[in-house]
ROVEX-428281 format. One line per field, with one value per residue (C-alpha): residue number from 0; residue in three letters; x, z negated, y. Coordinates in pm, 1 decimal. Example, Ala and Ser with C-alpha at 12.3 -4.5 7.8 and 13.67 -1.06 7.14 Angstrom:
i	c(0 1)
aa	c(ALA SER)
X	c(1230.0 1367.0)
Z	c(-780.0 -714.0)
Y	c(-450.0 -106.0)
***
This chain:
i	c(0 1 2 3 4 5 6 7 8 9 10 11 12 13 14 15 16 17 18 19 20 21 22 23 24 25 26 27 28 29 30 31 32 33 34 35 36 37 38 39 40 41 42 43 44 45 46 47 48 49 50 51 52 53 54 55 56 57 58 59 60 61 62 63 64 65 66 67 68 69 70 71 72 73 74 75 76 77 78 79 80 81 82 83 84 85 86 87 88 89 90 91 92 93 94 95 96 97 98 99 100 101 102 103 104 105 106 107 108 109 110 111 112 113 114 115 116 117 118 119 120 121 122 123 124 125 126 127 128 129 130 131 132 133 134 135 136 137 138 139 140 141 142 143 144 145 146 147 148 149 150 151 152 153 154 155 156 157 158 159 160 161 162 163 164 165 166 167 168 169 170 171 172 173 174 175 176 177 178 179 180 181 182 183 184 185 186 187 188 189 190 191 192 193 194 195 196 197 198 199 200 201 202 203 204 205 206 207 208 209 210 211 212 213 214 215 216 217 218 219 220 221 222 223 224 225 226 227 228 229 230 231 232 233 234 235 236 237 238)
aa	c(UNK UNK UNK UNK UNK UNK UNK UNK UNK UNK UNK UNK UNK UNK UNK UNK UNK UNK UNK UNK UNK UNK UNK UNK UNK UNK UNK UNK UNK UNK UNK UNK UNK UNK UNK UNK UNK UNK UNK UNK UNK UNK UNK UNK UNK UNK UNK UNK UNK UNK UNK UNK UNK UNK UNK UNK UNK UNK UNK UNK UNK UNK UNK UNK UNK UNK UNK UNK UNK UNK UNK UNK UNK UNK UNK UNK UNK UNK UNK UNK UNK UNK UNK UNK UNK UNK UNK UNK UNK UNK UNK UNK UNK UNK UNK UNK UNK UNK UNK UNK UNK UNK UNK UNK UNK UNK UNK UNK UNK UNK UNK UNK UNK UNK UNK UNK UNK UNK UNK UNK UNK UNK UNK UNK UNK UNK UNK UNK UNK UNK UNK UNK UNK UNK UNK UNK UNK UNK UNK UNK UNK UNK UNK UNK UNK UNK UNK UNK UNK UNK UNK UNK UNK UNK UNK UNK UNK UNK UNK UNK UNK UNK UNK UNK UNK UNK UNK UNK UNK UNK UNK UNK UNK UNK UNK UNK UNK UNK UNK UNK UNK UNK UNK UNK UNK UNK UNK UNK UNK UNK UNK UNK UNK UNK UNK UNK UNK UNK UNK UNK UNK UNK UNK UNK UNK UNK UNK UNK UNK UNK UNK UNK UNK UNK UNK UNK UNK UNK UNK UNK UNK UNK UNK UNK UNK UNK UNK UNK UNK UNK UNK UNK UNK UNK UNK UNK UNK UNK UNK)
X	c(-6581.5 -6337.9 -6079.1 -6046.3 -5864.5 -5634.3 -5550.7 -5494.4 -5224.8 -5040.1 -5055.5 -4928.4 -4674.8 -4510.0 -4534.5 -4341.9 -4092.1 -3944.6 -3976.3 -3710.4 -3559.8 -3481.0 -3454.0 -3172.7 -3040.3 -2994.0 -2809.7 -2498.3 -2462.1 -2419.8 -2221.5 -2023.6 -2031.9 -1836.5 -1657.7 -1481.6 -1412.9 -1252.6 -1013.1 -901.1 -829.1 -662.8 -536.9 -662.8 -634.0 -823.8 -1148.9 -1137.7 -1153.5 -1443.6 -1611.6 -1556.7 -1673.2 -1990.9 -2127.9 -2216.7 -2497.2 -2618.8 -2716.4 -2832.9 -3079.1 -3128.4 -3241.1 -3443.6 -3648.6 -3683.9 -3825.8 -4048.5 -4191.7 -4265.5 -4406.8 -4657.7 -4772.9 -4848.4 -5017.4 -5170.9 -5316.8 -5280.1 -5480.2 -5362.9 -5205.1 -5032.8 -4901.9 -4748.9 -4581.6 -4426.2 -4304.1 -4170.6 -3967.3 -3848.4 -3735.6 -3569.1 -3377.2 -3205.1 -3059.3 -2954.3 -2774.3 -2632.8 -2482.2 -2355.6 -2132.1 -2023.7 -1879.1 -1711.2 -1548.0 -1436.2 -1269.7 -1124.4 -914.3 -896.8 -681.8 -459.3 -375.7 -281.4 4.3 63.3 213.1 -112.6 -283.0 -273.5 -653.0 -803.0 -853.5 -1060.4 -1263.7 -1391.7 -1454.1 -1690.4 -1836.2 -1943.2 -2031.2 -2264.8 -2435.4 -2492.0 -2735.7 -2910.4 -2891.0 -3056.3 -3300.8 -3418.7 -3514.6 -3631.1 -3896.4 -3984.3 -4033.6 -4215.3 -4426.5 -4305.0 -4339.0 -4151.2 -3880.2 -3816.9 -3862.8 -3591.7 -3330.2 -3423.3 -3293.4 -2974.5 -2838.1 -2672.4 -2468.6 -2372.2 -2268.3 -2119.1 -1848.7 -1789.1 -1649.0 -1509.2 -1283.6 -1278.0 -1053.5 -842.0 -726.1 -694.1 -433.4 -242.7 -229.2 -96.4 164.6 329.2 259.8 336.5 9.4 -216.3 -243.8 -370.1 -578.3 -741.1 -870.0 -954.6 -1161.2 -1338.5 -1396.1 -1554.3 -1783.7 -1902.2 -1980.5 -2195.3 -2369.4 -2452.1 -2619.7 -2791.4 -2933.0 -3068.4 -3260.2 -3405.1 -3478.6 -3633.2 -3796.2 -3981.1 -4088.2 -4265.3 -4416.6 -4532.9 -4705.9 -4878.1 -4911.5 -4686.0 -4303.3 -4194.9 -4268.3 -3969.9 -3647.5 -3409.8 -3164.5 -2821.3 -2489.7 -2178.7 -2009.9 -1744.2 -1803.2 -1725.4 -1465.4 -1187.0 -808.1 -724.9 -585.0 -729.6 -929.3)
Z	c(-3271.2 -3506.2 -3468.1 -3076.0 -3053.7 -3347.1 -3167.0 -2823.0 -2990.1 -3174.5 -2780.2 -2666.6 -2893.3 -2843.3 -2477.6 -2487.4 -2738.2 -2520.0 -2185.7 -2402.3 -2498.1 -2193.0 -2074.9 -2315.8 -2157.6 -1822.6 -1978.4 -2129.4 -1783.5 -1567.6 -1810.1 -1856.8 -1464.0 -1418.3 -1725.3 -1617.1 -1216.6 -1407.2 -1621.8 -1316.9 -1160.5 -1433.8 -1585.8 -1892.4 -2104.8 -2453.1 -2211.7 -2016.2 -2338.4 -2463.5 -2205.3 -2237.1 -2641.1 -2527.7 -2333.2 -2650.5 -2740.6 -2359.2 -2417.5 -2796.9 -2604.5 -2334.6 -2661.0 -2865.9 -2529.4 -2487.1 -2826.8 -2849.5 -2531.8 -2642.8 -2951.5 -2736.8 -2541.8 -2768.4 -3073.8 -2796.7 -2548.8 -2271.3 -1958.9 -1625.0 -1547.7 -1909.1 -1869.9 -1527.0 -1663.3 -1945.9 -1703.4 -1499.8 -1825.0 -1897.0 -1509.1 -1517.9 -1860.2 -1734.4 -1400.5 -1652.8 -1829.0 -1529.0 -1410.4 -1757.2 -1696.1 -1361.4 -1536.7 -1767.1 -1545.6 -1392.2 -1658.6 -1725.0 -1395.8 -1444.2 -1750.7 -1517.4 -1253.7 -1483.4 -1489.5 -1125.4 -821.3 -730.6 -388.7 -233.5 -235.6 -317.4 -699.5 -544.5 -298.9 -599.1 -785.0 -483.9 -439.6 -795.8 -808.9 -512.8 -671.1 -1006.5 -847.8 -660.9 -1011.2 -1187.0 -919.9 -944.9 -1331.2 -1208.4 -1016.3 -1276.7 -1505.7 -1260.5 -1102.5 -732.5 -482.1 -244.1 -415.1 -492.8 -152.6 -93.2 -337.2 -112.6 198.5 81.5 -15.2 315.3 254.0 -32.3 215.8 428.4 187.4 106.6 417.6 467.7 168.9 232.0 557.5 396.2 142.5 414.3 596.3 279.1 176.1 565.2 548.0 220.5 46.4 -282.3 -259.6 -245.3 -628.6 -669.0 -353.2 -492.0 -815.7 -619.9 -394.3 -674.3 -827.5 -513.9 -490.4 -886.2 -758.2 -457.4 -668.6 -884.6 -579.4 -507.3 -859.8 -818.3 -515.7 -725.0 -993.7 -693.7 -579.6 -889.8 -936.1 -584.6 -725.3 -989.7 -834.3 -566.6 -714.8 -424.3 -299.1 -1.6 308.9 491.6 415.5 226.0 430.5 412.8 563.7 428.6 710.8 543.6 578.4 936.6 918.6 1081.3 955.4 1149.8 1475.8 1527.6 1806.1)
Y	c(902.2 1075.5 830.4 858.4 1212.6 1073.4 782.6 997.7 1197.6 969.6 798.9 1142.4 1205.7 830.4 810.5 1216.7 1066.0 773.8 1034.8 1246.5 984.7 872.8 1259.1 1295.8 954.5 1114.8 1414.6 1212.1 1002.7 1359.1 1451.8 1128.7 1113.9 1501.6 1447.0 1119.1 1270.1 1556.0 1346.9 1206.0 1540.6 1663.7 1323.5 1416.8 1039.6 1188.4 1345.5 971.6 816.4 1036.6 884.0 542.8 597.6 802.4 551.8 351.0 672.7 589.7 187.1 279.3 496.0 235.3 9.7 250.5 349.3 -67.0 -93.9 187.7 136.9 -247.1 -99.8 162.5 -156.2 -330.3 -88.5 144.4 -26.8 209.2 245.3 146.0 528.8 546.1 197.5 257.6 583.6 359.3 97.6 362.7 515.0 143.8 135.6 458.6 379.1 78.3 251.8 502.3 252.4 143.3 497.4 517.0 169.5 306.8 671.0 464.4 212.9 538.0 697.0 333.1 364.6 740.2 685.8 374.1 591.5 875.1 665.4 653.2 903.3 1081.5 1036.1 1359.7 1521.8 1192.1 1342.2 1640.4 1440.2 1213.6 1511.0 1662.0 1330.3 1267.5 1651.2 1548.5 1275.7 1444.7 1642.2 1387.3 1211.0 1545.4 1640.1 1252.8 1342.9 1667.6 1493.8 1316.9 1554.4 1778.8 1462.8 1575.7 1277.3 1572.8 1638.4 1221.7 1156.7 1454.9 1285.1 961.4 1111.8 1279.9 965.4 869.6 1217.9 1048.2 739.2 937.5 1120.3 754.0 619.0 933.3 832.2 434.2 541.8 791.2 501.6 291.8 524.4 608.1 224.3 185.6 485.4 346.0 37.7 134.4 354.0 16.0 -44.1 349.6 337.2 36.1 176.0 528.2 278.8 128.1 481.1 582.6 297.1 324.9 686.3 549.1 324.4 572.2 760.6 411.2 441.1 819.3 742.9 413.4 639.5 885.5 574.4 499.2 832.1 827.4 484.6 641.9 988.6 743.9 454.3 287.5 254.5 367.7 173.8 232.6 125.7 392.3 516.2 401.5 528.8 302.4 133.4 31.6 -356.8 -299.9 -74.4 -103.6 34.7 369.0 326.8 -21.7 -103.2)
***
C-alpha cells in the first residue's frame, strides 16, 4: 500500500518530463521556422546558418523523448489513458522533427538565394505565410497542453488558409518565371520554400489531429480540409 503513491509520482513526474521535453521541442521549431523566413527577408547568411546548426538540439530532443518514453513503457506499466498520452507525445515529437527539417531546408535556400536578384515581395509573402503557420503550429501545442478537442479541431480548419496563401504564391512564381527567365532558378527555391512552409501547416493540423485523438479517444471522421490546387494549375493567362 505504501509503495503505490511512490510509484504514481515517479509515473507523474516521467510522463511531465518527456511532455516538456517535447514542449521545449516545439519552441526551437517556431523559432527555427520565423528565424529562417527572416534570414531570407533580410538575407541574413550567419541567422540562416544558426538555423541549420539548431536543428541538431531539435532531433537530440526527438531522441531523448524516444528513449524515455520506451523507458516509461516499459518500467511503468501504464494504464490504457497514460499509455495513449505517451503515444500521443511520441506522435507529436516526430512531426516536430519533421517541421524542424523543413525550417532548415529553408534557411538552406535562404542562404542560395542571398546570392541572387531578389523576387520582388516574394521575401515578405514567405515571411506572412510562415508567420501564419507558426501559430497554427503553437495553438496545435496549445491544445495540447490545455487538452481542448475545440481548439485542435480549430487549428484543423485553418489549414486550407494556409493552402490558400500557397497557391496564391505558386502563381506569382509562375508569372515572374514567365516575365523573365532568369527568375526560374530563384522562383524555384522560393517554390520549394513555400511548400516546406505548407508542410509544416500539414504537420500542425496532424499534431491538432492527434490531440483530438487523444481528448476523445478517436480521429476525426471527416477528411481534413485541403486547399492546394496547384497540381492543376495552370500558368497565368492559359486557358
Amino acid at each position: 500500500m505504501t509503495t503505490e503513491p511512490h510509484i504514481a509520482s515517479a509515473f507523474d513526474r516521467d510522463l511531465e518530463a518527456i511532455q516538456a521535453m517535447m514542449l521545449k521541442m516545439g519552441g526551437l521549431v517556431e523559432a527555427a521556422l520565423l528565424d529562417a523566413a527572416q534570414a531570407l527577408e533580410t538575407r541574413d547568411d550567419d541567422l540562416a546558418e544558426r538555423v541549420r546548426r539548431g536543428d541538431k538540439a531539435i532531433d537530440a530532443l526527438e531522441e531523448q523523448i524516444n528513449i524515455e518514453a520506451a523507458r516509461l513503457i516499459a518500467l511503468r506499466a501504464p494504464t490504457a489513458g497514460d499509455l495513449r498520452t505517451v503515444l500521443t507525445v511520441m506522435k507529436i515529437a516526430a512531426s516536430l522533427e519533421r517541421c524542424g527539417d523543413y525550417a532548415k531546408n529553408l534557411a538552406k535556400r535562404s542562404s542560395v538565394l542571398s546570392q541572387m536578384s531578389p523576387i520582388s515581395g516574394s521575401a515578405g509573402a514567405i515571411r506572412r505565410m510562415a508567420k501564419a503557420v507558426e501559430v497554427l503550429l503553437r495553438e496545435s501545442l496549445d491544445s495540447f497542453v490545455q487538452r481542448d478537442a475545440r481548439l485542435a479541431a480549430d487549428v484543423r480548419l485553418r489549414d486550407a488558409e494556409v493552402d490558400q496563401m500557397y497557391n496564391a504564391l505558386f502563381r506569382e512564381f509562375l508569372t515572374h518565371m514567365m516575365e523573365d527567365p532568369r527568375n526560374i532558378t530563384a522562383c524555384m527555391h522560393l517554390h520549394f520554400i513555400a511548400k516546406n512552409i505548407e508542410r509544416v501547416g500539414d504537420h500542425a493540423t496532424g499534431i491538432a489531429e492527434q490531440v483530438i485523438y487523444l481528448v476523445s479517444g478517436a480521429l476525426p471522421e471527416e477528411a481534413r480540409p485541403k486547399d492546394d490546387r496547384t497540381s492543376t494549375a495552370l500558368p497565368p493567362g492559359a486557358k
